[in-house]
TIMI-2910 file (N, C-alpha, C, CB; in pm, 1 decimal, decimal comma, always signed):
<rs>
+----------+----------+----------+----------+----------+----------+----------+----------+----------+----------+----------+----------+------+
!      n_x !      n_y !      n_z !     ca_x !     ca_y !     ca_z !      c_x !      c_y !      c_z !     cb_x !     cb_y !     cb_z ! resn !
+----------+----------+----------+----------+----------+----------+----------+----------+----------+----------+----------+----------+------+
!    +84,4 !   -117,9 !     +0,0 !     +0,0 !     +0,0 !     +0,0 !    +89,2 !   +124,6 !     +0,0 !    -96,2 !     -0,4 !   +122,6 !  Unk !
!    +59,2 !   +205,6 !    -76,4 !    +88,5 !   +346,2 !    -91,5 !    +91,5 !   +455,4 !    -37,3 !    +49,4 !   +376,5 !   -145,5 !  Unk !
!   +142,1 !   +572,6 !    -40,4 !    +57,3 !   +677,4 !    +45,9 !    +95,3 !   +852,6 !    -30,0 !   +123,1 !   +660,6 !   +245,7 !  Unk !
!    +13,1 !   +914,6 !     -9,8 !    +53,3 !  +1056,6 !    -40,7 !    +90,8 !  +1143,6 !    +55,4 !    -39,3 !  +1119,4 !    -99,6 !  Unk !
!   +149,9 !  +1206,6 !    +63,2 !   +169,5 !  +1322,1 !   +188,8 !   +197,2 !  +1426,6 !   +137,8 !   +276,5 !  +1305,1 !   +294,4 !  Unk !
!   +206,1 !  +1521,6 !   +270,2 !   +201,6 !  +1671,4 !   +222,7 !   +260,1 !  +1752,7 !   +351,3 !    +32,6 !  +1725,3 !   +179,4 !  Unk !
!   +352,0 !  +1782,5 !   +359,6 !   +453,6 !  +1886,8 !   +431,1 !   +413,0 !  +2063,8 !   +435,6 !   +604,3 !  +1869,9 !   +339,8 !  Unk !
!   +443,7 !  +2097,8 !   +566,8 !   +425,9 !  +2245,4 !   +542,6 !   +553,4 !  +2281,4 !   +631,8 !   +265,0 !  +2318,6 !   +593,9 !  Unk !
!   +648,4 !  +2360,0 !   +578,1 !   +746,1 !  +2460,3 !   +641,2 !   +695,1 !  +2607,9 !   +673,7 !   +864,4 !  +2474,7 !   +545,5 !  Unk !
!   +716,2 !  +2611,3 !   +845,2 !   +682,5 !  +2764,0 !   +863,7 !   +782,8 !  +2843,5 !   +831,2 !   +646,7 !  +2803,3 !   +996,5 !  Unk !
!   +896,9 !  +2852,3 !   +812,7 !  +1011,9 !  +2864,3 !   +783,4 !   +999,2 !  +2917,3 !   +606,2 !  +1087,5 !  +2721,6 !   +826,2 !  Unk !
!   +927,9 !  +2878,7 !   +540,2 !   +956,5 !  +2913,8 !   +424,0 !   +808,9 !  +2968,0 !   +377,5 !  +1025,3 !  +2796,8 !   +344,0 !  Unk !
!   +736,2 !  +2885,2 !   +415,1 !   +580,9 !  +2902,6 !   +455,4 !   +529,0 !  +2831,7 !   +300,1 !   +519,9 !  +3103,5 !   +492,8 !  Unk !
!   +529,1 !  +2734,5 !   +266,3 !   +538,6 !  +2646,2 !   +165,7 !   +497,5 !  +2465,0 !   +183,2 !   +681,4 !  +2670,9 !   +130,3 !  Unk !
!   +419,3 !  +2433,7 !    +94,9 !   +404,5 !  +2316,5 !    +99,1 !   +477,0 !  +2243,6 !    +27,0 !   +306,0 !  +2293,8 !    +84,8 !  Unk !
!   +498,0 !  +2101,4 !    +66,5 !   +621,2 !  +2006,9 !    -22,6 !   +517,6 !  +1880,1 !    -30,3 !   +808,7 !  +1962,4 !    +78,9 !  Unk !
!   +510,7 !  +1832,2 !   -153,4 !   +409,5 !  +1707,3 !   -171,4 !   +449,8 !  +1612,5 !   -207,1 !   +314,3 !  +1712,8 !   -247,5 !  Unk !
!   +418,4 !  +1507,3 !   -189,0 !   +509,0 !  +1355,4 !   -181,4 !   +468,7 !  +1230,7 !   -198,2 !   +561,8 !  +1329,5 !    -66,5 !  Unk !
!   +516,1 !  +1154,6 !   -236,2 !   +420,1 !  +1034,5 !   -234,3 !   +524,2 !   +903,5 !   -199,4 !   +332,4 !  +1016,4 !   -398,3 !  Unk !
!   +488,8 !   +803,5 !   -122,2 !   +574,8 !   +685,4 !    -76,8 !   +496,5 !   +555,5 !   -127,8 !   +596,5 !   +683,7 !    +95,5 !  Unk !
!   +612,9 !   +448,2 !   -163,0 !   +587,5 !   +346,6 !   -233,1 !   +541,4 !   +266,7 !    -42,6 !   +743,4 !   +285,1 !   -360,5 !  Unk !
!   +588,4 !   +309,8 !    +25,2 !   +560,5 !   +205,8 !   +181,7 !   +437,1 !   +352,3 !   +200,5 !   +756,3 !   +177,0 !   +359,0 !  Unk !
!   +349,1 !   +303,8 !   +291,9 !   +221,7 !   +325,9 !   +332,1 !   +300,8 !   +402,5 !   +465,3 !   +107,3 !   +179,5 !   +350,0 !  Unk !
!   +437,0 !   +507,4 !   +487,3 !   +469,3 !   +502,7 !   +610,4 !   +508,0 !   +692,9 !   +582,7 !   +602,2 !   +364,2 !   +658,4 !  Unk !
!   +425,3 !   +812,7 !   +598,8 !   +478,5 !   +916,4 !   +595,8 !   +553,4 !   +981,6 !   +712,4 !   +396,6 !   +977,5 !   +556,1 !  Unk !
!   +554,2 !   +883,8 !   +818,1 !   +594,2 !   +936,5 !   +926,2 !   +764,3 !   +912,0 !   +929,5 !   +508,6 !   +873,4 !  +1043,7 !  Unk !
!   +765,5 !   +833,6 !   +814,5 !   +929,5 !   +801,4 !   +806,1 !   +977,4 !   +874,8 !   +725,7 !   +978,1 !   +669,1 !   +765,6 !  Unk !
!   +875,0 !   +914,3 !   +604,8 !   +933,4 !  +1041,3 !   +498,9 !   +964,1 !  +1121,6 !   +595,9 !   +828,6 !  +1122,0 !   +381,8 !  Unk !
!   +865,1 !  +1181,8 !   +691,9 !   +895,5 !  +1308,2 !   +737,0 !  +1035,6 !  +1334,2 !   +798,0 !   +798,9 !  +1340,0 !   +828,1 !  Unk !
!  +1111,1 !  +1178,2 !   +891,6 !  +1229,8 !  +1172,9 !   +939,2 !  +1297,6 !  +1269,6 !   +870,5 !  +1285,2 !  +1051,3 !   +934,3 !  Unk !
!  +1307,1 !  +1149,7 !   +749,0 !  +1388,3 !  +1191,3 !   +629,8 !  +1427,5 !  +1343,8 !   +591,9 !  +1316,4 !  +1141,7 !   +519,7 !  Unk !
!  +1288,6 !  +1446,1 !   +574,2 !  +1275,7 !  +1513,7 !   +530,5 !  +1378,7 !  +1617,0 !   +645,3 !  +1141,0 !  +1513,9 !   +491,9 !  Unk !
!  +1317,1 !  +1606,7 !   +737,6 !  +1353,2 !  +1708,7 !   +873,0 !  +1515,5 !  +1696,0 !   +886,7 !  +1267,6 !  +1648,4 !  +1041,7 !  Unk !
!  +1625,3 !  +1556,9 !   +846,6 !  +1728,9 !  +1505,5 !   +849,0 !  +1757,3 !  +1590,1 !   +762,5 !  +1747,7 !  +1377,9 !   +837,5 !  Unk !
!  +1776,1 !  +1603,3 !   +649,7 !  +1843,6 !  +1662,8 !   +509,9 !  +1860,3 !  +1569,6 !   +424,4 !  +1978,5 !  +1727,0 !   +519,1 !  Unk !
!  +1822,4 !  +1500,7 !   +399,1 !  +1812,7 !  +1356,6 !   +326,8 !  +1753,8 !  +1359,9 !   +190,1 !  +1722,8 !  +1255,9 !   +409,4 !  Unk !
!  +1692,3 !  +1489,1 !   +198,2 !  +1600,1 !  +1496,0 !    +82,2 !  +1611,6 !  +1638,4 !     -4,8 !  +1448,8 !  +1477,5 !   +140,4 !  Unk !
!  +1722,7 !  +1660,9 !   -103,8 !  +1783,3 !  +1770,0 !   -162,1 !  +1670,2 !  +1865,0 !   -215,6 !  +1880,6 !  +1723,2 !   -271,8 !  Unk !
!  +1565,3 !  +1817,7 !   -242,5 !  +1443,9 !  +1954,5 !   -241,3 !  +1385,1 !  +2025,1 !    -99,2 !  +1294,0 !  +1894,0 !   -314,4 !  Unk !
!  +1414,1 !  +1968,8 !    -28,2 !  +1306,2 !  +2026,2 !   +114,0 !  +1417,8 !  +2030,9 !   +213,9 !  +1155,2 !  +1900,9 !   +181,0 !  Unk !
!  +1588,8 !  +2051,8 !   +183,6 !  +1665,6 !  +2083,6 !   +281,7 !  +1674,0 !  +2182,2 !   +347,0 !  +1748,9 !  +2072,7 !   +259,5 !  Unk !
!  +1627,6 !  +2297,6 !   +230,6 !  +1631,6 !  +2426,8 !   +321,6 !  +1523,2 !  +2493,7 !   +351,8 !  +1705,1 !  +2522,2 !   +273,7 !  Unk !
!  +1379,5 !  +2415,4 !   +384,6 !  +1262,1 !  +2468,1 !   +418,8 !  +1241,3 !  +2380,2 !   +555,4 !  +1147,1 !  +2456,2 !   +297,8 !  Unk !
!  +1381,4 !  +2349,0 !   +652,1 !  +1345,9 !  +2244,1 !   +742,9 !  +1307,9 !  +2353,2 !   +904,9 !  +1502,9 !  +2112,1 !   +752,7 !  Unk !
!  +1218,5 !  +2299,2 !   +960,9 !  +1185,6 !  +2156,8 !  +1012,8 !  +1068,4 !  +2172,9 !   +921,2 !  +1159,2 !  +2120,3 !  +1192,0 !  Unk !
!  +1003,3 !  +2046,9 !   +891,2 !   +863,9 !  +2049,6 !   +818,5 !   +787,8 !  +1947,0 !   +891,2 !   +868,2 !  +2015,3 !   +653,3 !  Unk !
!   +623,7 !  +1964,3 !   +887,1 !   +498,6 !  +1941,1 !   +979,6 !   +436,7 !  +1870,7 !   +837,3 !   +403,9 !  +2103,2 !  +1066,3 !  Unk !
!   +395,9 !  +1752,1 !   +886,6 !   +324,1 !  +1688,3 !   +860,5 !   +159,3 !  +1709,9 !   +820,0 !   +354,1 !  +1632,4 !   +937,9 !  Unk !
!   +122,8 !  +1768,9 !   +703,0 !    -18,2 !  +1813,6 !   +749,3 !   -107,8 !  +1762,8 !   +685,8 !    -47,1 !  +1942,9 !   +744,9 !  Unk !
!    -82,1 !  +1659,1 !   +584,2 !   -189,3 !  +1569,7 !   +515,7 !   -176,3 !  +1465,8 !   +489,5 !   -229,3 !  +1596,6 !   +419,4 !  Unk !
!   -171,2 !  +1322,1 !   +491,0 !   -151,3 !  +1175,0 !   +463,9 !   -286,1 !  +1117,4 !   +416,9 !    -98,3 !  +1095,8 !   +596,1 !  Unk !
!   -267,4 !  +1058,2 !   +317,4 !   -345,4 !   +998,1 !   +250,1 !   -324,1 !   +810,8 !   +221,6 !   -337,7 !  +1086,5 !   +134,7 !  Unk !
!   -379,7 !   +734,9 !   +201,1 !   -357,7 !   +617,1 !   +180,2 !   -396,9 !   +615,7 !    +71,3 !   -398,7 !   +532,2 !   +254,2 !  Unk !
!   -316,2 !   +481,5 !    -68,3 !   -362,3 !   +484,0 !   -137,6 !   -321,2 !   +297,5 !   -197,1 !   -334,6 !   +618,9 !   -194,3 !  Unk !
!   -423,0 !   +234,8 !   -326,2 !   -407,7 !   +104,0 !   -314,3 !   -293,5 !    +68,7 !   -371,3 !   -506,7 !    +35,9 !   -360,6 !  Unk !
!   -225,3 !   +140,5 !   -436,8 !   -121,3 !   +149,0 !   -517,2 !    -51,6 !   +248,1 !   -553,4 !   -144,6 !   +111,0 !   -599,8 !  Unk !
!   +115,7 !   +217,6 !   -569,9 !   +171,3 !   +337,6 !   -583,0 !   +155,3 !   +402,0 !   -764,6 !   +333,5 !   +310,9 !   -524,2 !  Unk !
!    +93,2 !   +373,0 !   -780,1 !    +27,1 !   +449,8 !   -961,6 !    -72,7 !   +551,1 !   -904,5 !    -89,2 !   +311,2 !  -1101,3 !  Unk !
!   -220,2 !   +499,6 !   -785,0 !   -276,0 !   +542,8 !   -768,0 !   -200,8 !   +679,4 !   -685,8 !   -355,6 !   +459,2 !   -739,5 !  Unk !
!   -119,5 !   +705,7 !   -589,3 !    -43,7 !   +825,2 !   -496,2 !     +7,3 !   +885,5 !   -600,9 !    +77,4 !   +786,4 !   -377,9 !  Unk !
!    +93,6 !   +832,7 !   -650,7 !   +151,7 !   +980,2 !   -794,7 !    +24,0 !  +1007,2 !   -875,8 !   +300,7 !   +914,9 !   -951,6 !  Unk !
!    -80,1 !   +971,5 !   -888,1 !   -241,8 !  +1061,3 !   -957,6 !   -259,0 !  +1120,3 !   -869,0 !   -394,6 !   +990,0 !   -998,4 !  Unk !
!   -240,5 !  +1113,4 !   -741,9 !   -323,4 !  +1193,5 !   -618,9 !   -233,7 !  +1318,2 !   -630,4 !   -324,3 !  +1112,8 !   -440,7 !  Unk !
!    -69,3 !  +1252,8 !   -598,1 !    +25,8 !  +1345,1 !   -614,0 !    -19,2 !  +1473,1 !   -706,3 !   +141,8 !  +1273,0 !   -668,2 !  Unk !
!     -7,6 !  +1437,0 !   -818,8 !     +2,2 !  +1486,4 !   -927,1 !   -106,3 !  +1636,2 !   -916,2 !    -31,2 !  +1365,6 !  -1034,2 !  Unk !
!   -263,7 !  +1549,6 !   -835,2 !   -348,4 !  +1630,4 !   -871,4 !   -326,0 !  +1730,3 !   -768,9 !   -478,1 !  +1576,3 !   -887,4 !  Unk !
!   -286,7 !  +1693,7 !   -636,1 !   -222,8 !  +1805,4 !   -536,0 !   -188,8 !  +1910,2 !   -555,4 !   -131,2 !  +1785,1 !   -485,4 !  Unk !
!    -90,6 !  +1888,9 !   -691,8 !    +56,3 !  +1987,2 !   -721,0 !    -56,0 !  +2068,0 !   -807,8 !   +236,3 !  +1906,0 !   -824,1 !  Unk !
!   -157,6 !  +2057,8 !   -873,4 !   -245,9 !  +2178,2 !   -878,5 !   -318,1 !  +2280,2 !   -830,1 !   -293,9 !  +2164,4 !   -905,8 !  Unk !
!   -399,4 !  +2367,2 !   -894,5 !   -482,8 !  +2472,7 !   -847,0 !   -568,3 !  +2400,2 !   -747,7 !   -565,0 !  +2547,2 !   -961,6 !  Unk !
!   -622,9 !  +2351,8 !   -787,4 !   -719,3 !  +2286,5 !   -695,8 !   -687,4 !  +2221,9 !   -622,4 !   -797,9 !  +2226,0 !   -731,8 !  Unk !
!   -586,8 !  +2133,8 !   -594,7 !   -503,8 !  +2053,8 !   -503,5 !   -481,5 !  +2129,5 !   -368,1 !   -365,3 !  +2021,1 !   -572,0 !  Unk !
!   -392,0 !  +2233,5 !   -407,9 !   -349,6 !  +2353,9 !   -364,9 !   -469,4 !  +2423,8 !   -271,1 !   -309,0 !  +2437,7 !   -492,4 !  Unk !
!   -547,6 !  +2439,2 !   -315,1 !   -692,1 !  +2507,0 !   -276,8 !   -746,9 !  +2398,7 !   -164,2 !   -813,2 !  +2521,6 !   -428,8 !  Unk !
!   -764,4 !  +2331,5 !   -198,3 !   -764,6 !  +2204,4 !    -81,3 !   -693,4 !  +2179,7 !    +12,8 !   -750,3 !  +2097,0 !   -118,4 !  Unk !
!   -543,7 !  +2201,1 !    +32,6 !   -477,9 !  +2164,9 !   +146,7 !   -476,7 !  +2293,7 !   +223,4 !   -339,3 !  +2103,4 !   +120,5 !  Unk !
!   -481,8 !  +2398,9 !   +155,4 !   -481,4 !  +2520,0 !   +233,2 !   -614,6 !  +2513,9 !   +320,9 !   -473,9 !  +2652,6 !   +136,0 !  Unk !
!   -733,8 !  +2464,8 !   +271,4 !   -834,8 !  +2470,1 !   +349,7 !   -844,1 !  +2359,7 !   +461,1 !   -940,9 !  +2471,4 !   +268,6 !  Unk !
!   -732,3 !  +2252,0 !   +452,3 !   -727,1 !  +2149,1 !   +550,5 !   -625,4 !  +2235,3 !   +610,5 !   -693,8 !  +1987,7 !   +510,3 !  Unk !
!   -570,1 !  +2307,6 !   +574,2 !   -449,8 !  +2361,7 !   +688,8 !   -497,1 !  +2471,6 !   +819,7 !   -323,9 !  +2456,4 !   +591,3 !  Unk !
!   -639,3 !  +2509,7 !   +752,1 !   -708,3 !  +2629,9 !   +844,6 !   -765,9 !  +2567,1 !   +937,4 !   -815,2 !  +2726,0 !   +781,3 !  Unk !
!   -789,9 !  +2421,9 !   +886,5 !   -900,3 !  +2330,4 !  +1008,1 !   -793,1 !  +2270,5 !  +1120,6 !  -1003,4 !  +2162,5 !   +920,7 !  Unk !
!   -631,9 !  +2320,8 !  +1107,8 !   -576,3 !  +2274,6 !  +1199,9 !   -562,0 !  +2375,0 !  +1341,4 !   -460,5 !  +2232,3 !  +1139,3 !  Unk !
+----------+----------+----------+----------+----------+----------+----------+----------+----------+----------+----------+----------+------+
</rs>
């Protein structure tokens, strides 16, 4: 099982979107917060603010994908106000 996630740096004030072939974002996030990950090194520490499950990793890069849009976009910002 798959998963999508979605990062927010207050620090840069920016979302980073992601998707894992293991069903485990809590280990991306390690990763992410470590420097491990040459796009999101210098927007660290980053918060965890959306996880998604998905049945397959084809299905998380469509989710991905649709994230990284207008509307995607428009959506996490409004899950980010409900935090």
């Amino acid at each position: 099982m798959a998963c999508v996630y979605a990062l927010f740096s207050d620090r840069t004030k920016k979302f980073y979107i992601g998707s894992s072939r293991a069903n485990d974002a809590a280990m991306r996030l390690i990763a992410h917060n470590a420097g491990r990950t040459r796009s999101t090194k210098s927007g660290r520490p980053w918060k965890l603010v959306f996880e998604e499950g998905c049945p397959d990793y084809t299905a998380a890069r469509q989710r991905e994908n649709f994230l990284k849009t207008g509307q995607g976009r428009k959506l996490l910002k409004e899950k980010m106000l409900k935090l």
